[in-house]
Biopython code that builds the backbone (N, CA, C, O; Angstrom):
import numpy as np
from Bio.PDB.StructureBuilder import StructureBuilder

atoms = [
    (1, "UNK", "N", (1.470, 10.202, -5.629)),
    (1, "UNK", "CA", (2.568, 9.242, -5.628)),
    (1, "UNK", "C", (2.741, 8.659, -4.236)),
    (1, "UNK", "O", (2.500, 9.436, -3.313)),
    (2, "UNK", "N", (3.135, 7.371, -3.913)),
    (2, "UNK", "CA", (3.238, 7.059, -3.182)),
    (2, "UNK", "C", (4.750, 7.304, -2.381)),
    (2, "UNK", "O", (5.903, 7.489, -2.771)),
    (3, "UNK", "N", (3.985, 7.185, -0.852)),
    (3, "UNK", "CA", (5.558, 8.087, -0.045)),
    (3, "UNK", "C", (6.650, 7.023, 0.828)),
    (3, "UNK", "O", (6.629, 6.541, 1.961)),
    (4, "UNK", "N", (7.415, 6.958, -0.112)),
    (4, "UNK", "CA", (8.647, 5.384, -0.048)),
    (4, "UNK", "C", (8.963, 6.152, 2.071)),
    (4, "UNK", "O", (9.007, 7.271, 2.582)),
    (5, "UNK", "N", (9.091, 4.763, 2.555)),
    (5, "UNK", "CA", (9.021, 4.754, 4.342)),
    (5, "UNK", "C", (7.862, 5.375, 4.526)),
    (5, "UNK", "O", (7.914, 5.789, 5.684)),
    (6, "UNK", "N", (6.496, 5.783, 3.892)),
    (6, "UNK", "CA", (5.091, 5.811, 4.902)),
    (6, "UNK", "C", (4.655, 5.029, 5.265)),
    (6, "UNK", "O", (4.878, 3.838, 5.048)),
    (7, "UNK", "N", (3.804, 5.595, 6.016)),
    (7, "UNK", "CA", (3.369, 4.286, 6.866)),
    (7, "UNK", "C", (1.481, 4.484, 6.556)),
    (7, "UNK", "O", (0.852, 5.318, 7.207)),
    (8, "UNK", "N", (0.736, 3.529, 5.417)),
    (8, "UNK", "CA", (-0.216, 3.680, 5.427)),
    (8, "UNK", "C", (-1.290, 2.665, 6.149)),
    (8, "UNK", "O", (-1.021, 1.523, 6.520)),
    (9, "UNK", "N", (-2.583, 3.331, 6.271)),
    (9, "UNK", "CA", (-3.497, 1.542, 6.787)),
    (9, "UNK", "C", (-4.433, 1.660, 5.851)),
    (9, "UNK", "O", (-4.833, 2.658, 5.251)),
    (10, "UNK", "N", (-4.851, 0.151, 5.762)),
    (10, "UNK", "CA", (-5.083, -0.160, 4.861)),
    (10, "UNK", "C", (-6.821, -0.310, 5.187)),
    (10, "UNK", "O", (-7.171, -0.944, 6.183)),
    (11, "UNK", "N", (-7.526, 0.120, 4.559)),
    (11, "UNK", "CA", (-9.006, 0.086, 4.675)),
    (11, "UNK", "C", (-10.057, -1.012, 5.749)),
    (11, "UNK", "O", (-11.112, -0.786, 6.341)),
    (12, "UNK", "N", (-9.310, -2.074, 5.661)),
    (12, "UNK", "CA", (-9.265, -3.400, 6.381)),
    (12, "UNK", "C", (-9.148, -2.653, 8.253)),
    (12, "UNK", "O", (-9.932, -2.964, 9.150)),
    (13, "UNK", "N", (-7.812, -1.530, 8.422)),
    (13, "UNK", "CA", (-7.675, -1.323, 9.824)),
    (13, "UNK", "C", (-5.914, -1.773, 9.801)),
    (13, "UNK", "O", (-5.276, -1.008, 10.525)),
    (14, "UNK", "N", (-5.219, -2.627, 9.258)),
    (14, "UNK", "CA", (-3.598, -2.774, 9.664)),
    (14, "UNK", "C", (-3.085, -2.135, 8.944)),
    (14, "UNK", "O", (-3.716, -1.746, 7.961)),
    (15, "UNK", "N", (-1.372, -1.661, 9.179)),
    (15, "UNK", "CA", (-1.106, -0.905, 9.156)),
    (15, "UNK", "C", (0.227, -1.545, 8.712)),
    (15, "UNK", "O", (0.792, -2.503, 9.239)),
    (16, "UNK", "N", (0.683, -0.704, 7.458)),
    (16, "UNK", "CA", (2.023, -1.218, 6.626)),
    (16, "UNK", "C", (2.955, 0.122, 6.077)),
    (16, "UNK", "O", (2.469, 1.153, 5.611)),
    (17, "UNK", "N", (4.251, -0.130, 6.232)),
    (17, "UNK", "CA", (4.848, 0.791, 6.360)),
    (17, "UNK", "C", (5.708, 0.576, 4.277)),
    (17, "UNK", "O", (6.572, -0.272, 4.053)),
    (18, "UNK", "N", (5.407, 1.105, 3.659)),
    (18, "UNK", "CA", (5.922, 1.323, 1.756)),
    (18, "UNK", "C", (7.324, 1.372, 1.956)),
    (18, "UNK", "O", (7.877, 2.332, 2.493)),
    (19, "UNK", "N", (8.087, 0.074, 1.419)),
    (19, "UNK", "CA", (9.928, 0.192, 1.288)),
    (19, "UNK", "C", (10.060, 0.473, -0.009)),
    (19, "UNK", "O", (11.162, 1.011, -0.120)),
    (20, "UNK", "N", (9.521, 0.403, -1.091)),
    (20, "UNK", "CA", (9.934, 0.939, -2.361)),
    (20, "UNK", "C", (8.786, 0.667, -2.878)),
    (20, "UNK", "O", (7.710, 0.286, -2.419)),
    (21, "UNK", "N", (9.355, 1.034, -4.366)),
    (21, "UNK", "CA", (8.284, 0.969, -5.446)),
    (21, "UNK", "C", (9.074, 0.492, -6.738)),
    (21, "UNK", "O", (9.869, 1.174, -7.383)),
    (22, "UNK", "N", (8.729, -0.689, -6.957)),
    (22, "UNK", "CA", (10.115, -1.770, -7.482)),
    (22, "UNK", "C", (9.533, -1.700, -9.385)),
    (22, "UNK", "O", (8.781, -0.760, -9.645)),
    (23, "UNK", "N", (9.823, -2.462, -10.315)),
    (23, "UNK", "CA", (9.392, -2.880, -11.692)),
    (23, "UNK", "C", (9.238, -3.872, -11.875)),
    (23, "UNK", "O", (10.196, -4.563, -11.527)),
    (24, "UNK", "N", (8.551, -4.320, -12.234)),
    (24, "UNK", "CA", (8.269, -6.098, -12.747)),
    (24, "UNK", "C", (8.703, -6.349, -13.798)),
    (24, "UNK", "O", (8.305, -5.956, -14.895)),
    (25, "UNK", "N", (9.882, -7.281, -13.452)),
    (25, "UNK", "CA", (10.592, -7.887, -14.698)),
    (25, "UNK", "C", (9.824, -8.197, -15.918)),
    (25, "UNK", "O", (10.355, -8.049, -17.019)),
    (26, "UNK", "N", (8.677, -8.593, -15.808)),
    (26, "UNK", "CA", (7.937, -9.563, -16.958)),
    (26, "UNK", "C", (7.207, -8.285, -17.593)),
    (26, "UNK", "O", (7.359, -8.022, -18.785)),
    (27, "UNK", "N", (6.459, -7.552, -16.804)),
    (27, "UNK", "CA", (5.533, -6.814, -17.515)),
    (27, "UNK", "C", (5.808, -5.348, -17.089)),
    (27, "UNK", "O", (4.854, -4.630, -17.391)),
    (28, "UNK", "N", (6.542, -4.868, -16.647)),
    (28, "UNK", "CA", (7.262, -3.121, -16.837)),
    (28, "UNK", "C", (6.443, -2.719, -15.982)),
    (28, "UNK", "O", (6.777, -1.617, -15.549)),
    (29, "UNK", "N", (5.437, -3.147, -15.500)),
    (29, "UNK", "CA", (4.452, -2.173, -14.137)),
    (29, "UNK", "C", (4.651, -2.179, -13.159)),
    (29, "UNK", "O", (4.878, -3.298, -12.698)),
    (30, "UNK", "N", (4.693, -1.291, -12.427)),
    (30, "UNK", "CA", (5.256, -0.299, -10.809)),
    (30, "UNK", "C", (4.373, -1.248, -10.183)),
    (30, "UNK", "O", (3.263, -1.609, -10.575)),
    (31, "UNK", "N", (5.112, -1.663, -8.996)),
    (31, "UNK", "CA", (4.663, -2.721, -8.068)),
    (31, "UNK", "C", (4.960, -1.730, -6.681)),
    (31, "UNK", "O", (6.157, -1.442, -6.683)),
    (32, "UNK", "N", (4.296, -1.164, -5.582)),
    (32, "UNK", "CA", (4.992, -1.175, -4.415)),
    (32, "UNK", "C", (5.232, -2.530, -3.125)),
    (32, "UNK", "O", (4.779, -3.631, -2.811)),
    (33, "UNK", "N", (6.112, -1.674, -2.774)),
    (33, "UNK", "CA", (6.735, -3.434, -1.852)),
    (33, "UNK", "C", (6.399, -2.526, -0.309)),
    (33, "UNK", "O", (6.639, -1.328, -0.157)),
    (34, "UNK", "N", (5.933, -3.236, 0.496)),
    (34, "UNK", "CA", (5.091, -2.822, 1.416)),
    (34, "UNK", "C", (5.328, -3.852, 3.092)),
    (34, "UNK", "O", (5.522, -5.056, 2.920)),
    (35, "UNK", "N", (5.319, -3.705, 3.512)),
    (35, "UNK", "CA", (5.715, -4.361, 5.069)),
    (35, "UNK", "C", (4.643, -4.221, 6.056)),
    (35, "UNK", "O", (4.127, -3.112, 6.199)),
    (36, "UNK", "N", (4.158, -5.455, 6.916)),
    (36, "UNK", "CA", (2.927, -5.474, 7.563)),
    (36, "UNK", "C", (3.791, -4.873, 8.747)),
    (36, "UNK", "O", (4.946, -5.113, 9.098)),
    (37, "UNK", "N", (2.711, -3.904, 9.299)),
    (37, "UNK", "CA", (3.743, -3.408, 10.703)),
    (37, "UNK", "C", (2.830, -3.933, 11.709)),
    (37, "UNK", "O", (2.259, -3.129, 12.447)),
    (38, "UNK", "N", (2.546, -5.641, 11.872)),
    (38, "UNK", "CA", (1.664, -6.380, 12.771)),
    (38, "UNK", "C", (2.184, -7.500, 12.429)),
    (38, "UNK", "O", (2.897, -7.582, 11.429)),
    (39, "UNK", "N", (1.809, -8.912, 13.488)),
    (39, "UNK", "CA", (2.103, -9.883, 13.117)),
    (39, "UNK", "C", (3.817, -10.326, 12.891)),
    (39, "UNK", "O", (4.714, -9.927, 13.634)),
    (40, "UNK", "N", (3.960, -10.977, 12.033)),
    (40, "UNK", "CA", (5.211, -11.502, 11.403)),
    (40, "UNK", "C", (5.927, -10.928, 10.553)),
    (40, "UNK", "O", (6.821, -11.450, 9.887)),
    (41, "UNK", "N", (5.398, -9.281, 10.520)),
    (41, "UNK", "CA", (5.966, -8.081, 9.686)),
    (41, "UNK", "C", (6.160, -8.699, 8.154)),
    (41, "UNK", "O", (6.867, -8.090, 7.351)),
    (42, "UNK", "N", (5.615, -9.716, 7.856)),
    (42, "UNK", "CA", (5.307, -10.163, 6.168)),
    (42, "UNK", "C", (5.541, -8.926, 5.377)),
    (42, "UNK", "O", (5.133, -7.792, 5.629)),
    (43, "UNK", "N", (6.352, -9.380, 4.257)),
    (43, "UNK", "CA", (6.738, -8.136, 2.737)),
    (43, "UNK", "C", (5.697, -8.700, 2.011)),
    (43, "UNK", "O", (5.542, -9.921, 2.037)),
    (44, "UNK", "N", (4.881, -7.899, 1.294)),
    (44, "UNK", "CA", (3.981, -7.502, 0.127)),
    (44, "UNK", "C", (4.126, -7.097, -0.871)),
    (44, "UNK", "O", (5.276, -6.695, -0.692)),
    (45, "UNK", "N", (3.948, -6.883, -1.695)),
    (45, "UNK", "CA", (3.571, -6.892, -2.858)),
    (45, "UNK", "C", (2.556, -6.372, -3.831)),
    (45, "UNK", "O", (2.166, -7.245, -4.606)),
    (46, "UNK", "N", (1.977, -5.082, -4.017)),
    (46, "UNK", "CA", (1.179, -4.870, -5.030)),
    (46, "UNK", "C", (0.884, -4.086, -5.961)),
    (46, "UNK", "O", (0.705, -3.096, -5.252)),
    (47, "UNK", "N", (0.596, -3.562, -7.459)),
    (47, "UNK", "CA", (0.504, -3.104, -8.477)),
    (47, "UNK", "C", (0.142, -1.713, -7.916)),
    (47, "UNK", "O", (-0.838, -1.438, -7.224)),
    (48, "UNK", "N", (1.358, -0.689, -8.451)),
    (48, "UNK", "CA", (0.777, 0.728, -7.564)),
    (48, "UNK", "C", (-0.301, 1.341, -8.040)),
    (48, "UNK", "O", (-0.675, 2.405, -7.547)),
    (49, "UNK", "N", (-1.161, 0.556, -9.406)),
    (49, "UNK", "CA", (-2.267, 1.340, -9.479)),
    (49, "UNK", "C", (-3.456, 0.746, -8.780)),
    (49, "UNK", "O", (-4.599, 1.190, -8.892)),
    (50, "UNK", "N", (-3.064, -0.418, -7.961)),
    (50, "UNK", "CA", (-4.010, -1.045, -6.824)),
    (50, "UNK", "C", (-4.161, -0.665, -5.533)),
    (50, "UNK", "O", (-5.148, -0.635, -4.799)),
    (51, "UNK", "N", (-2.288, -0.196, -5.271)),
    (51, "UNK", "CA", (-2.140, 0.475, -4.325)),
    (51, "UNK", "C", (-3.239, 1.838, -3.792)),
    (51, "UNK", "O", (-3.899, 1.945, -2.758)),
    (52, "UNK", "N", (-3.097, 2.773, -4.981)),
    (52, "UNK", "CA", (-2.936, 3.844, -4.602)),
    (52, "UNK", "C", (-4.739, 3.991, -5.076)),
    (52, "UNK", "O", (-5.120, 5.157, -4.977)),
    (53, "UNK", "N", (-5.624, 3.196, -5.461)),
    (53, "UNK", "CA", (-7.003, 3.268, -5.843)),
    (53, "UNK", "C", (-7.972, 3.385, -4.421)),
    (53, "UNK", "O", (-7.763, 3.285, -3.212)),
    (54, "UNK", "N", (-9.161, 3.657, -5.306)),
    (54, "UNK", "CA", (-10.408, 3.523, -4.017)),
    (54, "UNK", "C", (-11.107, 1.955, -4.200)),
    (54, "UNK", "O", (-11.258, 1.119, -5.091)),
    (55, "UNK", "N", (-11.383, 2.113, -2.939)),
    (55, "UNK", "CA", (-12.552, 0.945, -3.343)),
    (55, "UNK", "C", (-14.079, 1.462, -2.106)),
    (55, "UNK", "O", (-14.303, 2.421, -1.367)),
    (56, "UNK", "N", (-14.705, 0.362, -2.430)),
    (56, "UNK", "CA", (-15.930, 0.610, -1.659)),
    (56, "UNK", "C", (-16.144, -0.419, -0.740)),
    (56, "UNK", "O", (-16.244, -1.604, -1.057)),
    (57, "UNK", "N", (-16.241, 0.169, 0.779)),
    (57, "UNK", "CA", (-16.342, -0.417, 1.943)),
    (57, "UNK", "C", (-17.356, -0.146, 2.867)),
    (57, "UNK", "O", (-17.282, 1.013, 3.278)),
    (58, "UNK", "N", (-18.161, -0.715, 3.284)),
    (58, "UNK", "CA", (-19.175, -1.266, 3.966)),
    (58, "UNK", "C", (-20.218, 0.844, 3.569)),
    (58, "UNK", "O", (-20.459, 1.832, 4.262)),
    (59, "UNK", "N", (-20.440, 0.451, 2.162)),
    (59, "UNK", "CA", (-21.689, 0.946, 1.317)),
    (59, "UNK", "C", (-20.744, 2.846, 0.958)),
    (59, "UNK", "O", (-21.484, 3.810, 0.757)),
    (60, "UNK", "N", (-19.245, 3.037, 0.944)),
    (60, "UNK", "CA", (-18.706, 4.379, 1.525)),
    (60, "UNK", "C", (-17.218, 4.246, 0.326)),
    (60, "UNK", "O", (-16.518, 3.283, 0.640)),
    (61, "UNK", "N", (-16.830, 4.804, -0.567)),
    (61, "UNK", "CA", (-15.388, 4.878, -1.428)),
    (61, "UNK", "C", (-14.587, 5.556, -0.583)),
    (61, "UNK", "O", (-14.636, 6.752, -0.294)),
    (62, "UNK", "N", (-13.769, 4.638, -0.164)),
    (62, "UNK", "CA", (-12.092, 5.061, 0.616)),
    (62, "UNK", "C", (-11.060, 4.503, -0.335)),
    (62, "UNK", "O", (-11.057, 3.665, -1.236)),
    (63, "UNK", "N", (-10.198, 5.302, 0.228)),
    (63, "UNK", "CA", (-8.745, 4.586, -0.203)),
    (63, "UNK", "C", (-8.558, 3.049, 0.133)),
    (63, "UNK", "O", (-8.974, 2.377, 1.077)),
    (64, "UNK", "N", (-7.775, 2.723, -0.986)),
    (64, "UNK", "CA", (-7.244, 1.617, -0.192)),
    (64, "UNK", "C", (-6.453, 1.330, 0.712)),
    (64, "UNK", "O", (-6.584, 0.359, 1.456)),
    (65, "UNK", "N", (-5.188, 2.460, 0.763)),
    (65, "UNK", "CA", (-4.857, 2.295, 1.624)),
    (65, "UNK", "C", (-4.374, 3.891, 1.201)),
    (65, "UNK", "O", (-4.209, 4.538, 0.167)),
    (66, "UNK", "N", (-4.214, 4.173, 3.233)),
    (66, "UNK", "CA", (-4.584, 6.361, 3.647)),
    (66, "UNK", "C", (-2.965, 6.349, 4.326)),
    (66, "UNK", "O", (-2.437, 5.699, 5.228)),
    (67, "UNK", "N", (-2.426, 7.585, 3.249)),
    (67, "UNK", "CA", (-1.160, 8.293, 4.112)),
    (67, "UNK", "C", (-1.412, 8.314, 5.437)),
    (67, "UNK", "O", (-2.165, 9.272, 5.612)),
    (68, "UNK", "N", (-1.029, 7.380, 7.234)),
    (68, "UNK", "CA", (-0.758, 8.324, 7.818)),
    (68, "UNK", "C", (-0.110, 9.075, 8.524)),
    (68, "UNK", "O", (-0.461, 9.892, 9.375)),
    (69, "UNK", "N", (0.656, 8.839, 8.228)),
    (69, "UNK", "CA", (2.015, 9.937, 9.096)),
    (69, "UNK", "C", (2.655, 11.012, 7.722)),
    (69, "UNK", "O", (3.513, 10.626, 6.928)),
    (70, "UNK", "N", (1.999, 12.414, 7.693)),
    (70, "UNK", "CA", (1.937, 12.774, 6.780)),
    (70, "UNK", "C", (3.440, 13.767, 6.805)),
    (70, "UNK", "O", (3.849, 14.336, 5.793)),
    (71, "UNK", "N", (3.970, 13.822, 7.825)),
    (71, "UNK", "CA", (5.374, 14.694, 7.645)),
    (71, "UNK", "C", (6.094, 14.788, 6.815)),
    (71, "UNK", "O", (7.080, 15.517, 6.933)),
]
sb = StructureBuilder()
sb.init_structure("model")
sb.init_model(0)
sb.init_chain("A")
sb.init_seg("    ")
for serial, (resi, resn, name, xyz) in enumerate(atoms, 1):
    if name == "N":
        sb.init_residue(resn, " ", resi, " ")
    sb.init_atom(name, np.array(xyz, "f"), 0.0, 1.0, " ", f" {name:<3s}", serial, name[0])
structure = sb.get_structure()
């Protein structure tokens, strides 16, 4: 499950800190809402089973995005 105020990075290298984990009006699926902790601190947006998946990066399956401040 994802950990509402962690702060994960995201496979890419930046680093976003999880403010909730909201419902989508239209279609009932868990969205987490997510904050760039770089830049213009932009709110996000994405399907927590996108969130919380692997993918494959340069030939290697990581997270998409890694707990890290695990306290």
């Amino acid at each position: 499950m994802v950990k509402i105020n962690g702060v994960y990075k995201h496979f890419k290298g930046n680093l976003y800190k999880v403010l909730c984990v909201a419902k989508n009006s239209e279609t009932l699926q868990e969205e987490v809402v997510y904050k760039a902790l770089y830049g213009d601190g932009g709110v996000w947006v994405r399907p927590l089973t996108m969130f919380e998946e692997s993918v494959t990066f340069n030939g290697k399956t990581v997270l998409r995005f890694e707990l890290i401040d695990k306290d």
